[in-house]
C-alpha atoms as one frame of an Amber mdcrd trajectory, in Angstrom:
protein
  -6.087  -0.772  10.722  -8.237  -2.541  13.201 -12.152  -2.552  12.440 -15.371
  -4.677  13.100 -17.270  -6.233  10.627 -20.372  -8.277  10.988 -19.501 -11.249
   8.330 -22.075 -13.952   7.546 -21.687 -17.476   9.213 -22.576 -18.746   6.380
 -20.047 -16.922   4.216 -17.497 -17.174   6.043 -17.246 -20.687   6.706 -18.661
 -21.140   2.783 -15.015 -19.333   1.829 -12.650 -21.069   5.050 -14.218 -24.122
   2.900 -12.971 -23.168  -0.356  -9.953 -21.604   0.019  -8.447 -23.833   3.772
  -7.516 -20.100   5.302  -8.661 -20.481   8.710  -7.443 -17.114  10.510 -10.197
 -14.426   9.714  -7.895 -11.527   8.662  -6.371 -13.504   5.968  -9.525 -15.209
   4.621 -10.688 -11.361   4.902  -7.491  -9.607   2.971  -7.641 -12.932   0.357
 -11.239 -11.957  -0.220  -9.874  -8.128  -0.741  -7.194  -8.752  -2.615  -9.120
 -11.109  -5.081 -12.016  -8.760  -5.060  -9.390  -5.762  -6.391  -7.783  -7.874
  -9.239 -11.413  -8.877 -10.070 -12.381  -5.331 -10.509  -8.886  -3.566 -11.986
  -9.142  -6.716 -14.590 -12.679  -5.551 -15.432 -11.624  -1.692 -15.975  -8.228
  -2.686 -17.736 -10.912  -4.723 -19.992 -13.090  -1.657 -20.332 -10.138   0.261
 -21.003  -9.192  -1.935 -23.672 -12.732  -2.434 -25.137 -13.176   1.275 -25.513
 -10.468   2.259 -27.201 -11.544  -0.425 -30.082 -14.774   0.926 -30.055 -13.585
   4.414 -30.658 -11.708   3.302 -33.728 -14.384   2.265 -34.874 -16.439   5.116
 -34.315 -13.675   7.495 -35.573 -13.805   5.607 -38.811 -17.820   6.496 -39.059
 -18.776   2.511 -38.504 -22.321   3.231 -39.171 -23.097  -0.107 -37.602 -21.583
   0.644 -34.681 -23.099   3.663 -33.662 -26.388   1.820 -34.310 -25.019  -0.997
 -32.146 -24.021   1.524 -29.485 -27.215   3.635 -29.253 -29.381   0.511 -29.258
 -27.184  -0.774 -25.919 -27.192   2.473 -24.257 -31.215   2.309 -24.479 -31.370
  -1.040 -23.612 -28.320  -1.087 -20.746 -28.483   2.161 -19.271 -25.424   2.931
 -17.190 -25.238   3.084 -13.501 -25.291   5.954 -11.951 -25.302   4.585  -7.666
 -21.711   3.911  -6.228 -22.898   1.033  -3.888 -21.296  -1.909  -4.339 -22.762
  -4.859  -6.642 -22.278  -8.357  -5.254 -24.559  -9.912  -7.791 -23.231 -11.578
 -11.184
């Protein structure tokens, strides 16, 4: 699919740097491609921490559900869909 973007100077040069891809559309689909491992490895981790968590909880781990209410106060979760390019 052809499209337009208006990329950074900066950032792109910053990433031609680090990676030595010099043709836009692959330092672009690189960037993608890292960008979607990034993210599935961060749900698959998620995924994984949950379903711990839920033991836990199914066992009545007192400690936990403290744990858990104390981070949902303090971490409330997301609700916008935009994406986050911060740490």
């Amino acid at each position: 699919m052809r499209t337009t973007h208006n990329i950074d100077d900066h950032l792109l040069a910053e990433a031609r740097r680090l990676t030595r891809i010099d043709e836009k559309t692959a330092l672009v689909r690189a960037g993608l491609e890292a960008l979607i491992a990034r993210e599935s490895a961060r749900h698959r981790m998620i995924l994984v921490g949950t379903s711990v968590w839920i033991d836990h909880l199914r066992r009545g781990d007192a400690t936990l559900v403290a744990l858990l209410t104390w981070m949902s106060i303090c971490w409330p979760r997301r609700t916008s869909t935009s994406a986050n390019f911060g740490p």
